[in-house]
PDB file of N, CA, C and O in Angstrom:
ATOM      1  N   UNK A   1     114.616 129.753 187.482  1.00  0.00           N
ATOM      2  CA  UNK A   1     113.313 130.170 187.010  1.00  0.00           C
ATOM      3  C   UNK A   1     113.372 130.260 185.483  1.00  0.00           C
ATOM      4  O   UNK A   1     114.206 130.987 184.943  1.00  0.00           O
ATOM      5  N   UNK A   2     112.258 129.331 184.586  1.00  0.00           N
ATOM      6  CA  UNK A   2     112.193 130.142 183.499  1.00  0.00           C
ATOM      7  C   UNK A   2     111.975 131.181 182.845  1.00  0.00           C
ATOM      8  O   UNK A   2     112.096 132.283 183.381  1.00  0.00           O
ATOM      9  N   UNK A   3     111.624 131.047 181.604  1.00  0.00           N
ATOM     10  CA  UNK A   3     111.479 132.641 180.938  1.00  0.00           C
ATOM     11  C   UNK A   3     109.637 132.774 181.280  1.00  0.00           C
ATOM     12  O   UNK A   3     109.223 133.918 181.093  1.00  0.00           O
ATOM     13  N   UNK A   4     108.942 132.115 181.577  1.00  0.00           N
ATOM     14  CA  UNK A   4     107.262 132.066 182.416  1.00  0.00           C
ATOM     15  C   UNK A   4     107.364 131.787 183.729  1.00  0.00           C
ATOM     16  O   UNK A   4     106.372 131.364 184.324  1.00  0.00           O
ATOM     17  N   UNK A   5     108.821 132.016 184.522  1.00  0.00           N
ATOM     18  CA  UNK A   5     108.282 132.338 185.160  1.00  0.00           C
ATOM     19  C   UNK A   5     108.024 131.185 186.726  1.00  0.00           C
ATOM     20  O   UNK A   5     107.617 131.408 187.866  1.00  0.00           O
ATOM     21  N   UNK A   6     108.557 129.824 185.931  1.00  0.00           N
ATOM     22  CA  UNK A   6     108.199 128.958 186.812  1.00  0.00           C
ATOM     23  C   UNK A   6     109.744 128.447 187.409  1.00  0.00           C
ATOM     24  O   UNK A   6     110.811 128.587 186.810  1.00  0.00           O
ATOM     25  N   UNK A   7     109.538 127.798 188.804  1.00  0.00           N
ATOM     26  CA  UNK A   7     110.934 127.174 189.260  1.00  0.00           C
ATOM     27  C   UNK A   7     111.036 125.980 188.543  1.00  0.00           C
ATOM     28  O   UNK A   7     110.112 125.363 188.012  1.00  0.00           O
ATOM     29  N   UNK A   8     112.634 125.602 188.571  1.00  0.00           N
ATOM     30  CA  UNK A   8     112.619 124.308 188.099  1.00  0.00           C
ATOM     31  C   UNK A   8     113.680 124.160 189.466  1.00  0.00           C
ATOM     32  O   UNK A   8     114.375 125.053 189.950  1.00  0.00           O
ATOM     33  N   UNK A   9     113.527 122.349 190.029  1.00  0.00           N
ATOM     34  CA  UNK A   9     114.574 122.489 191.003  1.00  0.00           C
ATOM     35  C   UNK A   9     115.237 121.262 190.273  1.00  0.00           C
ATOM     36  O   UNK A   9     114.701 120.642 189.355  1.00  0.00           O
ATOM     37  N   UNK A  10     116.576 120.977 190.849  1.00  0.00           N
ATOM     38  CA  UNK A  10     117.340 120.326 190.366  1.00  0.00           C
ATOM     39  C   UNK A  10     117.907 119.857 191.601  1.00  0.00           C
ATOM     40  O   UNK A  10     118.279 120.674 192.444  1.00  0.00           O
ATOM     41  N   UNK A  11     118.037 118.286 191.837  1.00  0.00           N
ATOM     42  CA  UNK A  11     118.473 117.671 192.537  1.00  0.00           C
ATOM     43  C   UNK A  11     119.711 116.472 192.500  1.00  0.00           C
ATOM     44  O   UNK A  11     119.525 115.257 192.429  1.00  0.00           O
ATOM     45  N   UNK A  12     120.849 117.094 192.560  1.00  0.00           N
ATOM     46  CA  UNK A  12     122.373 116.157 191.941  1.00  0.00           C
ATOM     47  C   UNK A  12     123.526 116.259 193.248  1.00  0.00           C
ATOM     48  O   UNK A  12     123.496 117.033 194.205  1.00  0.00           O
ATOM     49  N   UNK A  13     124.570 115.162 192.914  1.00  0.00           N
ATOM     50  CA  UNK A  13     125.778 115.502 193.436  1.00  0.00           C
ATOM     51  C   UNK A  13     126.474 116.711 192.806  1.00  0.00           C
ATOM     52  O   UNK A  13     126.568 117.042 191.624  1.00  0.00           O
ATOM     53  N   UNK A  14     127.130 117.521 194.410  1.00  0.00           N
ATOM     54  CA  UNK A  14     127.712 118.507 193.940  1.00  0.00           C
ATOM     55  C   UNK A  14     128.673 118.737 193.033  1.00  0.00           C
ATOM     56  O   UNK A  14     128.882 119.784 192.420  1.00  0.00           O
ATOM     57  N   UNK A  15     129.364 117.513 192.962  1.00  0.00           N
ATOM     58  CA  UNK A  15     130.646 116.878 192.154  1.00  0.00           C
ATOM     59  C   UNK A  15     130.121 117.434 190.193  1.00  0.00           C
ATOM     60  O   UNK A  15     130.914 117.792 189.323  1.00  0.00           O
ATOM     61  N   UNK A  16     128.988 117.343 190.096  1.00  0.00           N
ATOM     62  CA  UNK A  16     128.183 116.895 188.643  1.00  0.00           C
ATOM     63  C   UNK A  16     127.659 118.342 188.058  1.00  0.00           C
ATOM     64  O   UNK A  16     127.260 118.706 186.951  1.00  0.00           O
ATOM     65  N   UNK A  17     127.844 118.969 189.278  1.00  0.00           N
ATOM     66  CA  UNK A  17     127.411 120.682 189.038  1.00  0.00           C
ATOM     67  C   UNK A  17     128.221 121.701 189.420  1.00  0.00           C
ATOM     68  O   UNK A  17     128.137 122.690 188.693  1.00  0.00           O
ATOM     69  N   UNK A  18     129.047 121.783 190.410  1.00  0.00           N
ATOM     70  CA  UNK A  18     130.233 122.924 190.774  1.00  0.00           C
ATOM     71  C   UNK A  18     131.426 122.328 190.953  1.00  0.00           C
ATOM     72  O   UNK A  18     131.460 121.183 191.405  1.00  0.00           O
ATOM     73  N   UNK A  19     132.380 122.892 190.685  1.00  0.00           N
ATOM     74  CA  UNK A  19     133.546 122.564 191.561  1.00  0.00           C
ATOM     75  C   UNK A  19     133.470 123.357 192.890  1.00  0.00           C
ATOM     76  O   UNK A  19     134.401 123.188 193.678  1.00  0.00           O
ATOM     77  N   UNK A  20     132.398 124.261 193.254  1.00  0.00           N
ATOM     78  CA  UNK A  20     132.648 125.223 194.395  1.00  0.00           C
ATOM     79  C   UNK A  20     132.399 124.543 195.822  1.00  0.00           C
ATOM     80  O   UNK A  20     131.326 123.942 195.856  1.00  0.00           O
ATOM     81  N   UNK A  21     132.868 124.514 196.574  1.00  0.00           N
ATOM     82  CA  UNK A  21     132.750 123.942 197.933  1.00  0.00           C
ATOM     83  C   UNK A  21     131.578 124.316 198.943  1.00  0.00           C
ATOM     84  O   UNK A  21     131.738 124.915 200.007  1.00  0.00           O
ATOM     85  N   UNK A  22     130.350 123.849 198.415  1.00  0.00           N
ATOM     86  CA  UNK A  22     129.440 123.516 198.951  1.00  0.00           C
ATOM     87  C   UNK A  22     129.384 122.298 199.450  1.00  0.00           C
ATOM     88  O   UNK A  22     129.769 121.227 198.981  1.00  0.00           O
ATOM     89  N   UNK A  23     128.484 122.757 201.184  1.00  0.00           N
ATOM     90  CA  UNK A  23     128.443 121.931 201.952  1.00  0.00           C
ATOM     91  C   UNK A  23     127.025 122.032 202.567  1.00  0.00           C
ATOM     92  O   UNK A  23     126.167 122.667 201.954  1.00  0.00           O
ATOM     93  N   UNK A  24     126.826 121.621 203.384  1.00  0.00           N
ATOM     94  CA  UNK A  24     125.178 120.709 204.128  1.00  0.00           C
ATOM     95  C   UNK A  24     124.927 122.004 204.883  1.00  0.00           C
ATOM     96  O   UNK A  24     123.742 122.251 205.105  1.00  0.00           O
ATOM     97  N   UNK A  25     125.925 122.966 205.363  1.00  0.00           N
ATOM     98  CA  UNK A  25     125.225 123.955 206.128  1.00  0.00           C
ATOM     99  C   UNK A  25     125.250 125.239 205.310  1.00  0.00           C
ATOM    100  O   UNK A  25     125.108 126.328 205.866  1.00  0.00           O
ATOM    101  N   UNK A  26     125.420 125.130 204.055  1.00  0.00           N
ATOM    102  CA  UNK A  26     125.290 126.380 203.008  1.00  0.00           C
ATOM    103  C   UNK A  26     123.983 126.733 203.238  1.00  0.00           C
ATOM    104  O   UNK A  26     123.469 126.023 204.103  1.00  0.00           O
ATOM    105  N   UNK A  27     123.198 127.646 202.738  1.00  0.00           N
ATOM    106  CA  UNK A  27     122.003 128.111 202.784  1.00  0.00           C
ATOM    107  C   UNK A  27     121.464 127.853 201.217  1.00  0.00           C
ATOM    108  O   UNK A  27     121.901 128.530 200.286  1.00  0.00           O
ATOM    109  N   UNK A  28     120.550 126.887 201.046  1.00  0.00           N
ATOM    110  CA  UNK A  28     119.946 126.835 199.916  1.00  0.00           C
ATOM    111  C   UNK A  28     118.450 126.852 200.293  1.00  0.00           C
ATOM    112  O   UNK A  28     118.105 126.432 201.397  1.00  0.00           O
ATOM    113  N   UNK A  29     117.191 127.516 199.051  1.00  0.00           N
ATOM    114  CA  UNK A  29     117.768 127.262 198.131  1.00  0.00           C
ATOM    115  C   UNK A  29     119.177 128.222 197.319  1.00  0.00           C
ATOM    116  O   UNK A  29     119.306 129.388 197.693  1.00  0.00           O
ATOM    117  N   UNK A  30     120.218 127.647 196.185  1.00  0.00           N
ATOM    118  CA  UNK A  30     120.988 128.341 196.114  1.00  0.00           C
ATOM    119  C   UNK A  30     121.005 128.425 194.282  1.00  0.00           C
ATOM    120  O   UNK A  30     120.609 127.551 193.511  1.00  0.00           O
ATOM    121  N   UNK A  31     121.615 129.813 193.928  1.00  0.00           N
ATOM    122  CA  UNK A  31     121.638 129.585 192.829  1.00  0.00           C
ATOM    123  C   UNK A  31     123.252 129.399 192.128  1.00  0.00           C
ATOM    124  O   UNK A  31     124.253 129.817 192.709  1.00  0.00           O
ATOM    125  N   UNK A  32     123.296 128.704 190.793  1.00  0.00           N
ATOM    126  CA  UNK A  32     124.798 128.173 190.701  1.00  0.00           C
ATOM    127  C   UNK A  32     124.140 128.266 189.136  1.00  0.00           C
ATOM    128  O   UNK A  32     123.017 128.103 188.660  1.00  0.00           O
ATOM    129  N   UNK A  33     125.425 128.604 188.633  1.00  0.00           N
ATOM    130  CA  UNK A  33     125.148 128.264 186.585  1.00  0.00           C
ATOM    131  C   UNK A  33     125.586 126.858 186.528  1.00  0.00           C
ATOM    132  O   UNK A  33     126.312 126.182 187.257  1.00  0.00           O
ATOM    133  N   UNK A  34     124.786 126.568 185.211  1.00  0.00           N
ATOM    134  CA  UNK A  34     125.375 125.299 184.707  1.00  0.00           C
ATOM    135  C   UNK A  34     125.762 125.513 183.422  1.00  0.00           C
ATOM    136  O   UNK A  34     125.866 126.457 182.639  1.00  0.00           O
ATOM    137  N   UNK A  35     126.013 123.884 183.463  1.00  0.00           N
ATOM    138  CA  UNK A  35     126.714 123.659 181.404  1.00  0.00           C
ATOM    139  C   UNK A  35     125.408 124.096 180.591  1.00  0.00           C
ATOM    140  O   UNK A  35     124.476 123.499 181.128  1.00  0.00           O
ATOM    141  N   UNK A  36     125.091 124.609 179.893  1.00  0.00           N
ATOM    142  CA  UNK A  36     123.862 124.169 178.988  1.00  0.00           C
ATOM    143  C   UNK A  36     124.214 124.022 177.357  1.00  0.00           C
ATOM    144  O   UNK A  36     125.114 124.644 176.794  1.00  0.00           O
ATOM    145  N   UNK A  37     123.639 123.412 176.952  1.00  0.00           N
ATOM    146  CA  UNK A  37     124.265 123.692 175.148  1.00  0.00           C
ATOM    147  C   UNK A  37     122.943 124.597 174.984  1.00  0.00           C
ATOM    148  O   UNK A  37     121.851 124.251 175.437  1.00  0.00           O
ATOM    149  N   UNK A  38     123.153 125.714 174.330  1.00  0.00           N
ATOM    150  CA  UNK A  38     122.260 126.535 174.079  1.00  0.00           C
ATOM    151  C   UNK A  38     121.673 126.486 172.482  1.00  0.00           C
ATOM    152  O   UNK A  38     122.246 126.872 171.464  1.00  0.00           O
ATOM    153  N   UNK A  39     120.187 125.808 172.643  1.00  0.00           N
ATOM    154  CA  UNK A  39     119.742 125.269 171.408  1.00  0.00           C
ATOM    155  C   UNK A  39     118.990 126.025 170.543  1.00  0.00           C
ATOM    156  O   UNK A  39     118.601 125.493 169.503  1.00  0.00           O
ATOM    157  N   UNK A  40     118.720 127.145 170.777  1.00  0.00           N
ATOM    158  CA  UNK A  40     117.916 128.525 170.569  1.00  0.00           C
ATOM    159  C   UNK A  40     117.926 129.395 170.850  1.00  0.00           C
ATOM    160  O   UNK A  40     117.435 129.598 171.961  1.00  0.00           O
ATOM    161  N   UNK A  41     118.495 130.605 170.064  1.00  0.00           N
ATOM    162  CA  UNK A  41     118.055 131.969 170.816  1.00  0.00           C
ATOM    163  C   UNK A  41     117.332 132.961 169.825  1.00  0.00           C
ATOM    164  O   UNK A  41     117.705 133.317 168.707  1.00  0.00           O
ATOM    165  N   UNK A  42     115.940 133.392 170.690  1.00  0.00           N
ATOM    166  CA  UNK A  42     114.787 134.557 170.282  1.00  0.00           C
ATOM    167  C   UNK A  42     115.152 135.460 170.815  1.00  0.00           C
ATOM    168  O   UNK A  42     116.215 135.620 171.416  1.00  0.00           O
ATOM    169  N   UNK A  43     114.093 136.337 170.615  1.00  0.00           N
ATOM    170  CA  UNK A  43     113.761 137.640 171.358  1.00  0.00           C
ATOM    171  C   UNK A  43     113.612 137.527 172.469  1.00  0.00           C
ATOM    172  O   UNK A  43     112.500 137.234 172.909  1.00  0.00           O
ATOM    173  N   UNK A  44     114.891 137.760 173.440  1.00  0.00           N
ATOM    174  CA  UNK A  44     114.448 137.915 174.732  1.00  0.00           C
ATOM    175  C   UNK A  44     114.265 136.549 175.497  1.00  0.00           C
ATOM    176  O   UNK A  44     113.833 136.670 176.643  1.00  0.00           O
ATOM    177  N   UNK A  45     114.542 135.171 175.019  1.00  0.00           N
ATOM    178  CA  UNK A  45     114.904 133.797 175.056  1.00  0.00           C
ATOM    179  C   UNK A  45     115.622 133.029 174.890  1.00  0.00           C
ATOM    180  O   UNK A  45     115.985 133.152 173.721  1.00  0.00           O
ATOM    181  N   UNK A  46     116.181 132.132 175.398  1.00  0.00           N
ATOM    182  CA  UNK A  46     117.139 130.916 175.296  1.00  0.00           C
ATOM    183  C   UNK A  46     116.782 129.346 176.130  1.00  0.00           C
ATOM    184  O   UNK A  46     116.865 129.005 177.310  1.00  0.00           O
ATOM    185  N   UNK A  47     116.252 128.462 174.570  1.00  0.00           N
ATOM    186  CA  UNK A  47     116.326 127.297 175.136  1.00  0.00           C
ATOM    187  C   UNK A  47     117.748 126.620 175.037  1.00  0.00           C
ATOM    188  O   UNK A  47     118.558 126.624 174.110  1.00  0.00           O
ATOM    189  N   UNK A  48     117.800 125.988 176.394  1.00  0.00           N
ATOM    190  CA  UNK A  48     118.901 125.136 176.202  1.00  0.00           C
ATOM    191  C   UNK A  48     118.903 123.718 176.888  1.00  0.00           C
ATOM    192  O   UNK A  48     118.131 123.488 177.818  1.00  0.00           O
ATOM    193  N   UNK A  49     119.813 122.737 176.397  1.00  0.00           N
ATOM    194  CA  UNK A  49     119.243 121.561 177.335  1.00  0.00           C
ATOM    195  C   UNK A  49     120.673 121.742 178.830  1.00  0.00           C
ATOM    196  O   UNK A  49     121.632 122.485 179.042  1.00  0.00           O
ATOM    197  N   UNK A  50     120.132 120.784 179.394  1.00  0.00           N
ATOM    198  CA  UNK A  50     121.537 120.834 180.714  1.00  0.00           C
ATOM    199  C   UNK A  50     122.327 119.628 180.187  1.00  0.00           C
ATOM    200  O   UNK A  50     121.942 118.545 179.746  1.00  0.00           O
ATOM    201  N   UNK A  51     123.574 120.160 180.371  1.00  0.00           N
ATOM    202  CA  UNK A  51     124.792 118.902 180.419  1.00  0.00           C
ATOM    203  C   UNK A  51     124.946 117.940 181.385  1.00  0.00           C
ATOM    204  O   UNK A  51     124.699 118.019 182.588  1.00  0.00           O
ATOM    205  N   UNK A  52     125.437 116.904 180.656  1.00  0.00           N
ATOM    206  CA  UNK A  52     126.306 115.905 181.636  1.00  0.00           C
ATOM    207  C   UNK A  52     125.074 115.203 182.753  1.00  0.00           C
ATOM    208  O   UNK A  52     125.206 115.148 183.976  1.00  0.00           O
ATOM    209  N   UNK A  53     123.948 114.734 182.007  1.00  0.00           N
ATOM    210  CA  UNK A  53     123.146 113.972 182.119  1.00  0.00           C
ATOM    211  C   UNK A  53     121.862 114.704 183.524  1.00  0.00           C
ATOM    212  O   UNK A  53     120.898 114.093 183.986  1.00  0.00           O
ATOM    213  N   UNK A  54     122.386 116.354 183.944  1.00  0.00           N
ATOM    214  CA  UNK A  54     121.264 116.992 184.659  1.00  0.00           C
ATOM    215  C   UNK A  54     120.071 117.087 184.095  1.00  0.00           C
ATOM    216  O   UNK A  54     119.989 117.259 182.879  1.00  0.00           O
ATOM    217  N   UNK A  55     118.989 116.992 184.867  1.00  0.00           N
ATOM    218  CA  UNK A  55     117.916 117.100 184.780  1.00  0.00           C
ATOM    219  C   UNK A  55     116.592 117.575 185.657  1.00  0.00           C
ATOM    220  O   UNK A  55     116.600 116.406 186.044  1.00  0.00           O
ATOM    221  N   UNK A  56     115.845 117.969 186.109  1.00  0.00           N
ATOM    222  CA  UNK A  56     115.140 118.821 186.653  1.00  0.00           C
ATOM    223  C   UNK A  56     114.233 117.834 187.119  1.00  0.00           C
ATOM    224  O   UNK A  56     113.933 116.872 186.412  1.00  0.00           O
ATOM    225  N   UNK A  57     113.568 118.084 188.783  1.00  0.00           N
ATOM    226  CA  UNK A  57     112.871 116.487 189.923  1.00  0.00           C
ATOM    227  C   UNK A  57     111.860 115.949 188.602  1.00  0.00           C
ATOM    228  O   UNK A  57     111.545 114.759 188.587  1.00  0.00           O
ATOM    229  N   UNK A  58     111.344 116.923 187.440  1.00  0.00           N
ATOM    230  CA  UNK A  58     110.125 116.622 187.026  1.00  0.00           C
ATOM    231  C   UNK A  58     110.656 115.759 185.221  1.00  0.00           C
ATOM    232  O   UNK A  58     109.981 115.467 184.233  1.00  0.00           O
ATOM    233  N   UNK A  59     112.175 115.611 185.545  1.00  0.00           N
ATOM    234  CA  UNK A  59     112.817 115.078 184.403  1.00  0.00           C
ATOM    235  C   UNK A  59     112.569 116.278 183.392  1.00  0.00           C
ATOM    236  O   UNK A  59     111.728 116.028 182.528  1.00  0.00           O
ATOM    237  N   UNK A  60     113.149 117.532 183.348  1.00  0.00           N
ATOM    238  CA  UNK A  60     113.336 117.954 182.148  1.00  0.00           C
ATOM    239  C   UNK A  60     114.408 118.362 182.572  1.00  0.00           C
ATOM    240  O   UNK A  60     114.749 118.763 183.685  1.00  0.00           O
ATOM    241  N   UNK A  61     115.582 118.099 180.477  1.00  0.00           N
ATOM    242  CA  UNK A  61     116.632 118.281 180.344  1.00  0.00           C
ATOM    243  C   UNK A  61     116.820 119.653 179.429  1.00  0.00           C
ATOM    244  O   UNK A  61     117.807 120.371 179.267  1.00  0.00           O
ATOM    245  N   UNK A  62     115.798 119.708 179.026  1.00  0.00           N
ATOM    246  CA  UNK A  62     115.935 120.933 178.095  1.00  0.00           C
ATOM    247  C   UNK A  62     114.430 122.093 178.622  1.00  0.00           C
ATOM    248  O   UNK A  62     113.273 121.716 178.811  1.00  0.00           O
ATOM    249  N   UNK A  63     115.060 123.747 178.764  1.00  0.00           N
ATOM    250  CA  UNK A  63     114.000 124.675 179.434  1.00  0.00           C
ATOM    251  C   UNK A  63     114.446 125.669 178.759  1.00  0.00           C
ATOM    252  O   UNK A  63     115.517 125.945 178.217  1.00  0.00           O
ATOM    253  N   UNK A  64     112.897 126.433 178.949  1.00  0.00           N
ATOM    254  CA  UNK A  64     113.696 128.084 178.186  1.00  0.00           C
ATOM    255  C   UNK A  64     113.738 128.846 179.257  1.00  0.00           C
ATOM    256  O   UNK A  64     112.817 128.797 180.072  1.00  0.00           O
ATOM    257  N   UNK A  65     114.666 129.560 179.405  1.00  0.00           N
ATOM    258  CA  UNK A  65     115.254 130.642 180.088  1.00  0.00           C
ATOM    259  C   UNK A  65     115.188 131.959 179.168  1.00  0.00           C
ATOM    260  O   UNK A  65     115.342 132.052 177.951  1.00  0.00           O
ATOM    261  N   UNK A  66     114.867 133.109 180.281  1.00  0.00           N
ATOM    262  CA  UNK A  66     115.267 134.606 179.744  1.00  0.00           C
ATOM    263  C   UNK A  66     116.929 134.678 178.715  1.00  0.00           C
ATOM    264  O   UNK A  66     117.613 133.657 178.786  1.00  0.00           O
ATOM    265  N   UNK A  67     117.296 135.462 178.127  1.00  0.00           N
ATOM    266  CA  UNK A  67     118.429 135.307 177.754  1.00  0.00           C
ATOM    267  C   UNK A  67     119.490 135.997 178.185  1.00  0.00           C
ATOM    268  O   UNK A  67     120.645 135.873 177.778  1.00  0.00           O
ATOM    269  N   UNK A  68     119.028 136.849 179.152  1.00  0.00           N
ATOM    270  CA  UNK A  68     120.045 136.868 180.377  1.00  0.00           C
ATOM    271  C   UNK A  68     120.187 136.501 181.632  1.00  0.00           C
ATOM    272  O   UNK A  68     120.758 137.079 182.557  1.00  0.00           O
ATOM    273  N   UNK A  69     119.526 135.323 181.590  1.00  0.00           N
ATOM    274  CA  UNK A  69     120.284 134.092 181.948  1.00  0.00           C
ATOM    275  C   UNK A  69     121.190 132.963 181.957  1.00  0.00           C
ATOM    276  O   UNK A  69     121.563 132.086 182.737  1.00  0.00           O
ATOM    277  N   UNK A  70     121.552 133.659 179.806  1.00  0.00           N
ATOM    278  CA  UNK A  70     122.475 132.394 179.530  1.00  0.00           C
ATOM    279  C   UNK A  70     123.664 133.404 179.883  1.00  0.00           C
ATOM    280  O   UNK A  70     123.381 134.601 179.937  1.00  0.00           O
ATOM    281  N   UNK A  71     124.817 133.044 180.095  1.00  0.00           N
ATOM    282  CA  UNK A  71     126.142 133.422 179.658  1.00  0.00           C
ATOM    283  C   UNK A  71     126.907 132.501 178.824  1.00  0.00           C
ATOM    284  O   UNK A  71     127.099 131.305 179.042  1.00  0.00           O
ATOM    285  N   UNK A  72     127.402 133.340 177.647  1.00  0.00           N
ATOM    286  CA  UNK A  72     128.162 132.485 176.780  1.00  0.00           C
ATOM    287  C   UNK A  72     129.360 132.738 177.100  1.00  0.00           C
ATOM    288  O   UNK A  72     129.685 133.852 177.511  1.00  0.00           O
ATOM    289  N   UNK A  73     130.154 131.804 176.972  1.00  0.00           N
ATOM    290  CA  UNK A  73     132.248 131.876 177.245  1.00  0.00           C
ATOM    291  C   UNK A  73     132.628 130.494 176.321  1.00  0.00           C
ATOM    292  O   UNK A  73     133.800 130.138 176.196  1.00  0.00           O
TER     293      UNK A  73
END
């Protein structure tokens, strides 16, 4: 969900998004972090785009998220 609020879904091989061992009878929808390069941060915001060529059914690579949603490491 972004920072307004809306879903974004994302549709990839699992290979491209977790190493975690998800399978066909997991229960989704599910939530999982990704790579993002984080291209902005406001008040209470963070745009970032997704790595490694993800992108969202409606083709977006870059969304703003709350900013605790990002984790930095």
């Amino acid at each position: 969900m972004d920072s307004i609020g809306r879903d974004h879904r994302i549709v990839e091989k699992v290979p491209v998004l977790t190493t975690q061992g998800i399978r066909a009878a997991n229960t989704f929808p599910m939530e999982l972090w990704l790579d993002v390069q984080v291209d902005r941060l406001d008040a209470g915001t963070a745009t970032v785009t997704l790595q490694h060529g993800v992108e969202t059914v409606d083709g977006a690579q870059r969304i703003t998220v709350t900013s605790a949603d990002v984790r930095m490491t």
